[in-house]
Every structure is written in structure tokens, then in C-alpha cells.
C-alpha positions in Angstrom: 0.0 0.0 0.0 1.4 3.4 -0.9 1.1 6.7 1.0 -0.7 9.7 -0.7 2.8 11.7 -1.2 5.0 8.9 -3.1 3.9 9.4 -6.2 3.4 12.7 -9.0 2.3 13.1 -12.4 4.4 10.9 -15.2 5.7 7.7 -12.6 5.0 4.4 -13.6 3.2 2.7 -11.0 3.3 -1.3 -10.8 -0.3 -2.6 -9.4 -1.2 -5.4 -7.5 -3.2 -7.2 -10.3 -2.6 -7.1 -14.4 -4.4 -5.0 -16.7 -7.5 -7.5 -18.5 -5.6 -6.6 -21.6 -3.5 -8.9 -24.3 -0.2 -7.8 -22.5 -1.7 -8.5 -18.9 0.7 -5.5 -17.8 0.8 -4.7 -14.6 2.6 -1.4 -15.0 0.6 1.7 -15.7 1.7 5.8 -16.0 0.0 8.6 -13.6 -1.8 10.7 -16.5 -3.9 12.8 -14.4 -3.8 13.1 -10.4 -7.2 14.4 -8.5 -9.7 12.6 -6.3 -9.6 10.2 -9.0 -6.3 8.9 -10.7 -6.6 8.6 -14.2 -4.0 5.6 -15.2 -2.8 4.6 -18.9 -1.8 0.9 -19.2 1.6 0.4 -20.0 0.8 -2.0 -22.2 -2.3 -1.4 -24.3 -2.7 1.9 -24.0 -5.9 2.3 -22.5 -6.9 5.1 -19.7 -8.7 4.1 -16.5 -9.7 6.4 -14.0 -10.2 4.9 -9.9 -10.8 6.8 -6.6 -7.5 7.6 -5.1 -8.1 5.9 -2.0 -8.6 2.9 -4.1 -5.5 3.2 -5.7 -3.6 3.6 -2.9 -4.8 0.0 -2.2 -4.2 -1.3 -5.1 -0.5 0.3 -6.3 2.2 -2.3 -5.2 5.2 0.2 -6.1 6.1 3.1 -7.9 8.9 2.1 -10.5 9.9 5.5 -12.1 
């Protein structure tokens, strides 16, 4: 579980489960930071957008 301040716009963030995408990638980039997060897969390409407090759950580690 992460801590609201180790993380900023542009990291790459490696989640605890893989994207339901053909890569399965478990890394995705910080595109927008709010209330909501609004990730990009690493993988696809794709945008999701989660409640922080969820994401904060979820993110196992911030690579970059």
C-alpha cells in the first residue's frame, strides 16, 4: 500500500493485479492526479480512472 505523497504526475506505478488486456501488464503511468487517478496501461494503451483511496490499495510500487 502506498502513502498519498509517493507518487506525482508521469511515474509508472506497478499494481497489484494485471491490466484485462492482451499484454496482462501490470505497469501503468500517472496521467492525471485528483480525487480520482486517471491511469494509462503500459501495455495497451488504455486510460482508467479509480478513486484515489482505491488506488492507494491497489498500487504495489512506484517504478519511475
Amino acid at each position: 500500500m502506498l502513502e498519498n505523497k509517493d507518487y506525482e504526475l508521469g511515474d509508472i506505478v506497478e499494481m497489484r493485479k494485471p491490466h484485462p488486456c492482451y499484454s496482462r501488464s501490470k505497469q501503468f503511468e500517472i496521467v492525471r492526479l485528483g480525487a480520482d487517478i486517471k491511469l494509462k496501461c503500459c501495455g495497451c494503451g488504455n486510460i482508467i480512472m479509480i478513486p484515489r483511496h482505491i488506488f492507494n490499495e491497489k498500487a504495489k510500487k512506484v517504478i519511475k
